[in-house]
C-alpha positions as a LaTeX table, in Angstrom:
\begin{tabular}{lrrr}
\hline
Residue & $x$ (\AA) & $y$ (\AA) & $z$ (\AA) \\
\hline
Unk1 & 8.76 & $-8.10$ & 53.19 \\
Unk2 & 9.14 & $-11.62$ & 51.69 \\
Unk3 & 5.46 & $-11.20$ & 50.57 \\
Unk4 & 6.24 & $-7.61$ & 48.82 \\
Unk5 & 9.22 & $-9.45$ & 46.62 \\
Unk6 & 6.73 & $-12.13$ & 45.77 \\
Unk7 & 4.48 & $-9.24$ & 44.39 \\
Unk8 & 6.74 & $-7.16$ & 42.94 \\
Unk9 & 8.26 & $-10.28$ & 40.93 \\
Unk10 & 4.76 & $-11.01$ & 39.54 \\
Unk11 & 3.96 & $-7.80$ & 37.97 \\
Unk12 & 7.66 & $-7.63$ & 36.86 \\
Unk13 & 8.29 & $-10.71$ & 35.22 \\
Unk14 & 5.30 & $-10.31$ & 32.54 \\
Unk15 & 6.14 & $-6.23$ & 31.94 \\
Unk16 & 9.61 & $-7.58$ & 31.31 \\
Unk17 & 7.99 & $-10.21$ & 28.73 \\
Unk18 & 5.42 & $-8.40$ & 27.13 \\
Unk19 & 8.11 & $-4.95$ & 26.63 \\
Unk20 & 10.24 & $-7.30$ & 24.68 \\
Unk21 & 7.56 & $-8.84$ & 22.30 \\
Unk22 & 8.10 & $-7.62$ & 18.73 \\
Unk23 & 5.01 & $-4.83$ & 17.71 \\
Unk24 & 5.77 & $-5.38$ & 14.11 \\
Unk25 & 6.63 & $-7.46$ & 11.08 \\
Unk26 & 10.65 & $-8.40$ & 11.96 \\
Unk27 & 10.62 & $-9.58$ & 8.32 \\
Unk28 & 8.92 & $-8.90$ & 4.82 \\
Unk29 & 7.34 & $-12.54$ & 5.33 \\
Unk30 & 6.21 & $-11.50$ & 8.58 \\
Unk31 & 4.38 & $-8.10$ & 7.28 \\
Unk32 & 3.15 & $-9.91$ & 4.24 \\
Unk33 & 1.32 & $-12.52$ & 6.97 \\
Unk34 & 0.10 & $-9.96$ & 9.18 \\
Unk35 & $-1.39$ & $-8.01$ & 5.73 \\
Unk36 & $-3.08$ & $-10.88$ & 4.85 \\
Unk37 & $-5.09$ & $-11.58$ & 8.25 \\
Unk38 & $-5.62$ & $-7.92$ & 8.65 \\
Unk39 & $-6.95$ & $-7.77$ & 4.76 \\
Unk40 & $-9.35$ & $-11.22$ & 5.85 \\
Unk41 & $-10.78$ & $-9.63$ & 9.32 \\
Unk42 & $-11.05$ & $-5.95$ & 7.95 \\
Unk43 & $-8.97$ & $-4.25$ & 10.13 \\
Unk44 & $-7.79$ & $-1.11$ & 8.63 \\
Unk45 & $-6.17$ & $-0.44$ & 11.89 \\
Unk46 & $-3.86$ & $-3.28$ & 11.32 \\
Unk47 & $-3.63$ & $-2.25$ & 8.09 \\
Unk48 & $-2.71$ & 1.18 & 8.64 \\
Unk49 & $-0.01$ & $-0.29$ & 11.17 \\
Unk50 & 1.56 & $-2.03$ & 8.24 \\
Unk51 & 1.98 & 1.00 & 5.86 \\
Unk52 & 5.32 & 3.08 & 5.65 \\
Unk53 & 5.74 & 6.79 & 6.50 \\
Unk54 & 5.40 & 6.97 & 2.62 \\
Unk55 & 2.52 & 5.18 & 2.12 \\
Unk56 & 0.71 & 7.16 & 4.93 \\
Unk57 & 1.88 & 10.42 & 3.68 \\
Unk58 & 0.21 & 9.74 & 0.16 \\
Unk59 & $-2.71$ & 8.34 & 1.24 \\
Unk60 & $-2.85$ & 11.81 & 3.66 \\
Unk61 & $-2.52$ & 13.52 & 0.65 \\
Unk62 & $-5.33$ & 11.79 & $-1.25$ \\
Unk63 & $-7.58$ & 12.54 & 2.30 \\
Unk64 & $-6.45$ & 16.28 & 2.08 \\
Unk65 & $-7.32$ & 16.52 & $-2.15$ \\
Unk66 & $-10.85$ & 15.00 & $-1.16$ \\
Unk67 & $-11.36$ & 17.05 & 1.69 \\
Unk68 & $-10.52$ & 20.43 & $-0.18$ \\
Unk69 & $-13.35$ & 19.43 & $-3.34$ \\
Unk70 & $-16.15$ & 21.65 & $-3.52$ \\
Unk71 & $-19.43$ & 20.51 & $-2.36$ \\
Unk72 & $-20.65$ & 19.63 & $-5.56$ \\
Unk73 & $-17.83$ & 17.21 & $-6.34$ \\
Unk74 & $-17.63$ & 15.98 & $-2.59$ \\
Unk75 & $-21.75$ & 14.95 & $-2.69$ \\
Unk76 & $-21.08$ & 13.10 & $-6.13$ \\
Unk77 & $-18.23$ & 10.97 & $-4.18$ \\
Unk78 & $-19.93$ & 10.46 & $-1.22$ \\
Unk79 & $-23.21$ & 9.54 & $-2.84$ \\
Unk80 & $-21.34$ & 7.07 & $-5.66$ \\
Unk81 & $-19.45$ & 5.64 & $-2.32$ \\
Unk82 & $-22.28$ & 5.20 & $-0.11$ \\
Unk83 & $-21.26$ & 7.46 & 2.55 \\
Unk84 & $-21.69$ & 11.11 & 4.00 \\
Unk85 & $-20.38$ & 14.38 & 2.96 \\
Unk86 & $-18.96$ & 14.71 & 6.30 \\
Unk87 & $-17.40$ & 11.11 & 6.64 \\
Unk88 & $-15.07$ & 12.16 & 3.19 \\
Unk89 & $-14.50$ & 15.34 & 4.64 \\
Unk90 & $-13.28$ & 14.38 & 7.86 \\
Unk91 & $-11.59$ & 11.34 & 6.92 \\
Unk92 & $-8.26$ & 9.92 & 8.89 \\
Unk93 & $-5.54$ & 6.97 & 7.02 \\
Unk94 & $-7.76$ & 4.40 & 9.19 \\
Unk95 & $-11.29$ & 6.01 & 7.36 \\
Unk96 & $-9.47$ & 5.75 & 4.33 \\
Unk97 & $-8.00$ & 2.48 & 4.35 \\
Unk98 & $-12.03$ & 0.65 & 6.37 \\
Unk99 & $-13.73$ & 2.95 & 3.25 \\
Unk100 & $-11.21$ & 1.18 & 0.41 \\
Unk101 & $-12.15$ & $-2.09$ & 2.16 \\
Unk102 & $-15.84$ & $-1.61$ & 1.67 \\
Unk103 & $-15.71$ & 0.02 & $-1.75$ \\
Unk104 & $-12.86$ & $-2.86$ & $-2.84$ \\
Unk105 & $-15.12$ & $-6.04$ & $-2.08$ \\
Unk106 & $-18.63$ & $-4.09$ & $-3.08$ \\
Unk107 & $-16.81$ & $-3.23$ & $-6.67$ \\
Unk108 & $-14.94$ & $-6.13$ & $-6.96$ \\
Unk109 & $-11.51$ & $-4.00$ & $-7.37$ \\
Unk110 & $-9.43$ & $-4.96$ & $-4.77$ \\
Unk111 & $-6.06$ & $-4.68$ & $-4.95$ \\
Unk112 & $-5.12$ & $-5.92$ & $-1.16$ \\
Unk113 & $-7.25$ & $-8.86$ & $-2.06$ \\
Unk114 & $-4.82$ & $-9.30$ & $-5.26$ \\
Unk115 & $-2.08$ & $-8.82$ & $-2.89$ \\
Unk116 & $-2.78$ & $-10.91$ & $-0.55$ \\
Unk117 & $-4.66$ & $-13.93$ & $-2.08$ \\
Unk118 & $-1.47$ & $-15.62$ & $-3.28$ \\
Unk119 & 1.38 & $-17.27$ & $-1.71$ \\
Unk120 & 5.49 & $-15.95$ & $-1.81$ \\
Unk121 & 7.09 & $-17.61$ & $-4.55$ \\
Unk122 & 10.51 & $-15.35$ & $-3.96$ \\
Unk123 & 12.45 & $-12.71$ & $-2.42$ \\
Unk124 & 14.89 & $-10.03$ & $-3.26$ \\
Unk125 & 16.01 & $-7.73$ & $-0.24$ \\
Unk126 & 18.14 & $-5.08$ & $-0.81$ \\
Unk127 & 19.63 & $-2.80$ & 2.23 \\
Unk128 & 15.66 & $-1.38$ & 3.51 \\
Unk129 & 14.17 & $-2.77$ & 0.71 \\
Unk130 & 12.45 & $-5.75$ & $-0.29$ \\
Unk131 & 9.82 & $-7.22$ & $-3.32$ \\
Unk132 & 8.39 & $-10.15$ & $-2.63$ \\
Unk133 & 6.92 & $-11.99$ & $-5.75$ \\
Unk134 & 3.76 & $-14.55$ & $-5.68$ \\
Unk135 & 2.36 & $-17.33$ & $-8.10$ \\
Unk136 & 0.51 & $-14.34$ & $-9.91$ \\
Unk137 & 3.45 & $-12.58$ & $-10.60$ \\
Unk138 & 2.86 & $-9.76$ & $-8.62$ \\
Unk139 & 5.55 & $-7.78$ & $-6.73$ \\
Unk140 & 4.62 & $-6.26$ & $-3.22$ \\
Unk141 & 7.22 & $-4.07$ & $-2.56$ \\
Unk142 & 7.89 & $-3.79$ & 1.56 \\
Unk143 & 10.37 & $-1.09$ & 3.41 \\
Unk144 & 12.65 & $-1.30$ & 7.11 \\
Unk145 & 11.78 & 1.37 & 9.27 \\
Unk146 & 13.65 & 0.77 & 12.48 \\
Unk147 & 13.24 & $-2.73$ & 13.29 \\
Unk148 & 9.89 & $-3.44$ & 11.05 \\
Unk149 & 9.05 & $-4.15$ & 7.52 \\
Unk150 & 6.59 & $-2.28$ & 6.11 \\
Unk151 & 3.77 & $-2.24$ & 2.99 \\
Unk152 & 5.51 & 0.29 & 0.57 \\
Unk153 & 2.39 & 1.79 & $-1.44$ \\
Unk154 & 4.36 & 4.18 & $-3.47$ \\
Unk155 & 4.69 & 2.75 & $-6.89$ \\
Unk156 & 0.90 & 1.67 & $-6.15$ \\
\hline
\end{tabular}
């Protein structure tokens, strides 16, 4: 019986720990951070983690205006993006978001890279809201949802 406490307190005791570990940014510092090192290993999973219920509800609709172009239009995108017909067609946030990766470092127009290359210089939080500012002047507007702070897209 002693044995079966012993047990029972070592599966316990990390469940207990790892349930209580934060699974998202618990500031906009925090989320700007975890941006940056997703934007430097190319995880769009990360990424897509980070983004707001907004920010994955218009990048859903840019998916669904892609998906719905005629074949003619869809074979021009896919062949000036380097893909297949059927990879813009059945695209998800996280195809979307490893896609803008690629296309932002091979065209050399990439805005996470902007947002993410510089450091914070300042902070304005208001209620669920807050802009952080960095040395190149840009603002990188983040959102509260529950607990976590999240990359706000929407005046992107």
């Amino acid at each position: 019986m002693h044995v079966l406490k012993k047990s029972i307190a070592i599966i316990t005791v990390p469940l207990l720990i790892y349930s209580c570990k934060p699974r998202g940014a618990l500031t906009p510092e925090d989320a700007f951070m975890m941006l940056r090192e997703a934007y430097s290993r190319n995880d769009s999973t990360a990424i897509e983690n980070l983004l707001s219920r907004r920010s994955r509800e218009k990048v859903e609709t840019i998916i669904t205006v892609i998906s719905q172009m005629d074949d003619v239009r869809l074979r021009t995108l896919a062949m000036r993006f380097g893909v297949t017909v059927d990879r813009l067609r059945d695209m998800t946030v996280r195809d979307f978001l490893s896609l803008e990766l690629m296309l932002g470092k091979k065209i050399g127009e990439d805005t996470l890279a902007d947002l993410t290359r510089y450091e914070i210089i300042g902070k304005d939080v208001k209620g669920n809201r807050a802009v952080l500012r960095t040395e190149n002047g840009m603002e990188i507007i983040f959102v509260k949802e529950g607990p976590y702070w999240k990359l706000d897209l929407e005046d992107y």
